[in-house]
N, C-alpha and C positions, 0 to 999 in steps of 0.2 A: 427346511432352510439349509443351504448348503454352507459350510465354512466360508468366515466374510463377509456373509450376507447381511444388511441393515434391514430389520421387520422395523414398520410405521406403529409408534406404540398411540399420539395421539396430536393431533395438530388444533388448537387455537389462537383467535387475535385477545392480546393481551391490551388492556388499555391503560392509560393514565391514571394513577390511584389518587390524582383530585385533578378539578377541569382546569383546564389553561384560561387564565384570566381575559377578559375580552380584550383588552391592551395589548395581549400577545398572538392573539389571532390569526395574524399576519406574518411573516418570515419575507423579507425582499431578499433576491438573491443576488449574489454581487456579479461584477463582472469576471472575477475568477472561477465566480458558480458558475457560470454562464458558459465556460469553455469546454466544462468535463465532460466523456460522452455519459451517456446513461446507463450505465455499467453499474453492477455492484463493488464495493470495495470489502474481499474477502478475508477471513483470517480465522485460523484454527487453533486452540489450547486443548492440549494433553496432558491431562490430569491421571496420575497414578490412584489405586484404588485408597478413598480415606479410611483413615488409620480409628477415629474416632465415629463418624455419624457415616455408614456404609449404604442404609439403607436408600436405593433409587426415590422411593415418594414423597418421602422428608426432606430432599437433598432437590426434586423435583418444585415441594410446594413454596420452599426457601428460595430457588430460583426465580419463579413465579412471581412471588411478593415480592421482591428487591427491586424485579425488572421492573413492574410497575409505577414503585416507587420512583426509580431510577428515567422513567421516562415523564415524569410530574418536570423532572429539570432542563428536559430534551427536548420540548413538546414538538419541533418539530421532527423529530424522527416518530413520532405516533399521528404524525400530519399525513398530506396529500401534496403532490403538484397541482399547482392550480390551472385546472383546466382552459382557463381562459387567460392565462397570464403567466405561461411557462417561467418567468422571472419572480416566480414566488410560491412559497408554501403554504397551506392553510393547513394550521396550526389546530384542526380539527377533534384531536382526539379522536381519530380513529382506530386506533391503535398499528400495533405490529405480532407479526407470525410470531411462531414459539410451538416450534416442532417436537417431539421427543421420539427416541426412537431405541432398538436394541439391536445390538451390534452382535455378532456370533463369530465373535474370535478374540483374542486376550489383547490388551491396547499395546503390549510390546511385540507383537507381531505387525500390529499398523505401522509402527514408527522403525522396525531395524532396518529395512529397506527402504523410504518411502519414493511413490511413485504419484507423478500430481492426478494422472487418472483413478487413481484408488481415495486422496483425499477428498478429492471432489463430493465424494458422497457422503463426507460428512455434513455438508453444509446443505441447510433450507433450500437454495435456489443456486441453478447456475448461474453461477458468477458474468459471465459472458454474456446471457439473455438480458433482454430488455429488463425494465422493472417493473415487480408486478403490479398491478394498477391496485393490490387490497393493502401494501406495506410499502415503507420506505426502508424500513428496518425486518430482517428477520434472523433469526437465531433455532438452530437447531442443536438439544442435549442428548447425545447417544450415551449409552450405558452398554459398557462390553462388558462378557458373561464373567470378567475375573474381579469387576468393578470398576476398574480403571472410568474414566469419561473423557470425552472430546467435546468440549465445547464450541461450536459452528457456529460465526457470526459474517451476516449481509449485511450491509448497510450501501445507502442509494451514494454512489459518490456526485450525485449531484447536489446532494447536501452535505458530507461530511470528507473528508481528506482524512488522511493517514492519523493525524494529529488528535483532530476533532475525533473520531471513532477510540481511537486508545484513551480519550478523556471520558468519553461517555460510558466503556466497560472497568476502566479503575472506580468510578463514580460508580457504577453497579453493582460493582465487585466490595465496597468499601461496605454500603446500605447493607450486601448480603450477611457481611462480616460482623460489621459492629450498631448495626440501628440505621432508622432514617434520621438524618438529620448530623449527621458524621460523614458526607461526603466532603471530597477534597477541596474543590474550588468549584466556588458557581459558576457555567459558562456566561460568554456574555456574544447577543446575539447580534452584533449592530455591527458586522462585515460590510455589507450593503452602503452604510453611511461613509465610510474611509474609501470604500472602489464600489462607486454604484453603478449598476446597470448599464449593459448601451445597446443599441440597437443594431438588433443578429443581423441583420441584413447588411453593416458594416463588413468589407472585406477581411477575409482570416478566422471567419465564425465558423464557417462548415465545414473549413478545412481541418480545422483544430478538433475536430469528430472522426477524423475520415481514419477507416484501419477497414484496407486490404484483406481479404478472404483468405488464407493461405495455409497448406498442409504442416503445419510446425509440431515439435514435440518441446515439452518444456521438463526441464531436466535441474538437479543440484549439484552446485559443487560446494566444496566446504574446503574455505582456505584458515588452514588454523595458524597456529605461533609460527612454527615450521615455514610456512606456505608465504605468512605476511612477512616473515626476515626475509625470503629470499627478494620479494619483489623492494621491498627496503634498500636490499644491498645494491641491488640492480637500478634504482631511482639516483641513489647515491654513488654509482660510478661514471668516471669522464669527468669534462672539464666543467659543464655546465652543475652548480649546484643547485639541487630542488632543494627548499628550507623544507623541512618538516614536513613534510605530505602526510594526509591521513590514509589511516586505512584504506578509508570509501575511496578517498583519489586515487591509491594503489592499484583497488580492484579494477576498481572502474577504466584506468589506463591500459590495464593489463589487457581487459575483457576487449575496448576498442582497437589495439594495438593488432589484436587475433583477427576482430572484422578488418581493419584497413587490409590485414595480406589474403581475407578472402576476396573483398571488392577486387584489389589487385590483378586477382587470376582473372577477372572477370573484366580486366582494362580499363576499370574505375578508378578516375585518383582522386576523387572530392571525397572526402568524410565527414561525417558531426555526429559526434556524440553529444545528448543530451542528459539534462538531470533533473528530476526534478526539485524544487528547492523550496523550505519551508520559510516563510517570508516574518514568522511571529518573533525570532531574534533581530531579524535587521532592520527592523521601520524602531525607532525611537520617540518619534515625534507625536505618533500616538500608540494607545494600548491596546497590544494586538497579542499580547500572552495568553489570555484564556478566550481567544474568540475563535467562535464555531464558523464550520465552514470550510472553503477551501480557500484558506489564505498560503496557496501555494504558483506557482510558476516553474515552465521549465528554460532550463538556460542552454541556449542552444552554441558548442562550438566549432570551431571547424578545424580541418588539417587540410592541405593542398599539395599532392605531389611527392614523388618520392619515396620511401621509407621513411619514417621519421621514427628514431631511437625510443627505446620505453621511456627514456625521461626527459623525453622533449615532451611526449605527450601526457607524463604525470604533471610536467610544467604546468603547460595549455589548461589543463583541468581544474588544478589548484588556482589557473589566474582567474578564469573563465567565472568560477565561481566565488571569487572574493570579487569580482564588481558587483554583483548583487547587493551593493548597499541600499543607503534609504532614499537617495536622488533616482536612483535607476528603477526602484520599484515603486515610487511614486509617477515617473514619467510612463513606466509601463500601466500602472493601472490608470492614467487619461488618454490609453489607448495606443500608445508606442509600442505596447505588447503584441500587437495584431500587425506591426509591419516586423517583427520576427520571426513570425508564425508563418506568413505570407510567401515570404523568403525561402522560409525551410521547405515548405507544402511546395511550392514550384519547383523546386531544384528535384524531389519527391517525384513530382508530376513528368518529370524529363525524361527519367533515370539516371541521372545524371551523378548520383549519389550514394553512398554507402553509409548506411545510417544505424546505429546501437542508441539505446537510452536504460534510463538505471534512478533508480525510488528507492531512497533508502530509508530503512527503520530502525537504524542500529541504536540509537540514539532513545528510543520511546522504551520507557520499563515495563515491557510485555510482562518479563517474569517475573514480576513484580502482582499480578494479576490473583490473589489468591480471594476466594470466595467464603473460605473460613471453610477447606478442607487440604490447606497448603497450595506451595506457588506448582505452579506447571512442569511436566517435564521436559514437554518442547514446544514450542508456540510456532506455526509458519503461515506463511501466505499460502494460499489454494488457487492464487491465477493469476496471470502473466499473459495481458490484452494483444501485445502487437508482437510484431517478430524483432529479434534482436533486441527485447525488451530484457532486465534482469530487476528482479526485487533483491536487497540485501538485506538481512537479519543480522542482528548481534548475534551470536552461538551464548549457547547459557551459562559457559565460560568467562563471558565478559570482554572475550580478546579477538577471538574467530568472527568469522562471517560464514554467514550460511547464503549462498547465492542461487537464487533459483531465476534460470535463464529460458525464452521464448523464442525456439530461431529452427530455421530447417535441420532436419535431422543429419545431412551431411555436412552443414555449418557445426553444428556440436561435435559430430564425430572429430572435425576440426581442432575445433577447443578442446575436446576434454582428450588428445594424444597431447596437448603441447601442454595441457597442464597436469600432465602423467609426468612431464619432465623438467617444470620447474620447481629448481633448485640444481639440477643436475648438468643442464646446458645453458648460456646467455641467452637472455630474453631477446 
């Protein structure tokens, strides 16, 4: 084995540690479910070597059990697509992957540099490939030679959102920790009943799937205290005041502000940036806190013409995303959703457009994730779907973002000179 290299130590399907009641059988998927592509939704933890219980079998068979456990409360992520009614799951108990593997290099060598094509192999399944037809869920546990571990987790995002997945590995992680029966909160599965189903053949369905083949590199940037005051300063100069902007709308402006002057060169003046947005704070009128699923949307805005200053466009972003209340995501989920999508896919379809979108996770207590051999050292996504896509992490500082961006490689080279020089020149 040469330095780096991952040997396959053992791979099985793990099941349900009691059956899903026949009541639950069934999973309908909503019409939210219904837009995602078939993609996995990836994400990696780095755990430094434990201090207490070191050994790989014990720390293997404790994984084991927990996840099991842990998917008694998931059943459908130990399900199936139902073959004859892509709009639903069968809550089968057939379980999910559960890889192990041995890594042949010290786990701070993974993480001082990282590179998304070297993470990638930490995880069961490429993320990008279809899903496999034997799991909805997979996880894969490496163990590097110093002891450190990487925990690798898949999951179908046709069943789960960013949300839903970090509920399901805190619930994991809590059973590994402290017992069954000491998870956090029960999910609750009735998505479906609030935005049911509609029929794909409605226009804005196929569109809402459609990602372009294209040669891109996906790359990190880390804007830390330093990095967020200056875009700060720079929101809050000129006449126009932005109230408070967060973080996420700092970056996020920053990051579209870079594509608008590459469309530019390109003679494009139309823009939109998109985001995606977690819909379980803003519906009030029913209880959407712990429901699995993807109770999420993305909000599409635009810019037209011109240059437009950085803090017109942290404006835009900050408004863009405060209409997202509970009239507008109700009207979208009776299918208002599908003439935004329609919109943006056409203008798409023309090229008519210069388009960036941005998922953020700053908000979900990754490092919070401990298994009962302490919390992680870094936690990241491993994949970034379309081009000029960007994931954002909370940095495990609390304060930074960790941004890892999807775009041609001469578009980054782009980005990452002008963000060599913010703080030093006017944005």
């Amino acid at each position: 084995m040469n330095a780096g290299d991952v040997e396959l130590i053992s791979k099985s399907i793990l099941k349900p540690s009691s059956p899903t009641p026949q009541t639950h059988k069934t999973l309908k998927l909503s019409f939210f479910d219904q837009l995602v592509p078939p993609f996995y939704v990836p994400i990696i933890f780095f755990y430094p070597a434990p201090t207490k219980t070191s050994d790989a079998a014990h720390i293997s068979h404790r994984l084991k059990q927990s996840f099991s456990h842990a998917l008694s409360l998931f059943p459908a992520l130990a399900g199936k697509i139902d073959p004859e009614n892509p709009a639903a799951v069968q809550c089968s108990d057939a379980g999910a992957r559960f890889t192990e593997t041995r890594v042949h290099a010290r786990l701070s060598d993974a993480i001082k540099d990282p590179k998304m094509e070297n993470l990638i192999k930490y995880l069961p399944a490429n993320p990008h490939s279809a899903i496999h037809e034997d799991s909805l869920l997979a996880v894969q546990i490496n163990f590097f030679n110093c002891g450190g571990i990487a925990l690798g987790i898949c999951s179908s995002h046709q069943v789960t959102d960013g949300s839903s997945l970090v509920s399901f590995i805190l619930s994991w992680a809590e059973i590994c920790l402290r017992g069954q029966g000491q998870n956090r909160k029960f999910p609750e599965f009735d998505l479906a009943r609030h935005f049911p189903p509609r029929d794909p053949s409605d226009p804005g369905f196929s569109q809402s799937i459609y990602f372009k083949k294209e040669n891109l590199v996906t790359k990190r940037l880390v804007f830390d205290r330093e990095k967020l005051a200056a875009l700060r300063r720079a929101a809050a100069a000129g006449k126009v005041k932005v109230n408070h902007p967060t973080r996420v709308e700092l970056v996020s402006a920053y990051i579209w502000k870079n594509i608008i002057e590459i469309g530019r060169a390109k003679n494009i003046q139309l823009s939109s940036a998109w985001h995606v947005v977690n819909l379980r704070p803003r519906v009030t009128s029913c209880e959407l806190e712990n429901v699995f699923g993807n109770c999420i949307m993305k909000k599409y805005i635009y810019s037209e013409g011109g240059e437009p200053e950085f803090r017109q466009l942290v404006g835009k972003m900050g408004n863009g995303l405060r209409e997202i209340d509970e009239e507008y995501v109700l009207r979208a989920g009776k299918g208002g959703y599908l003439d935004d999508l329609s919109k943006y896919f056409d203008l798409v379809g023309k090229g008519e457009i210069e388009t960036c979108g941005f998922s953020s996770w700053c908000r979900f207590p990754v490092y919070d994730v401990d298994f009962g051999w302490g919390k992680p050292e870094w936690v990241c996504p491993a994949s970034c779907p379309e081009k000029n896509f960007s994931f954002m992490f909370g940095a495990k500082d609390g304060e930074g973002i960790e941004l890892w961006s999807n775009m041609r490689e001469s578009s980054y080279m782009y980005l990452e000179n002008k963000f060599k020089l913010l703080g030093k020149e006017e944005i």
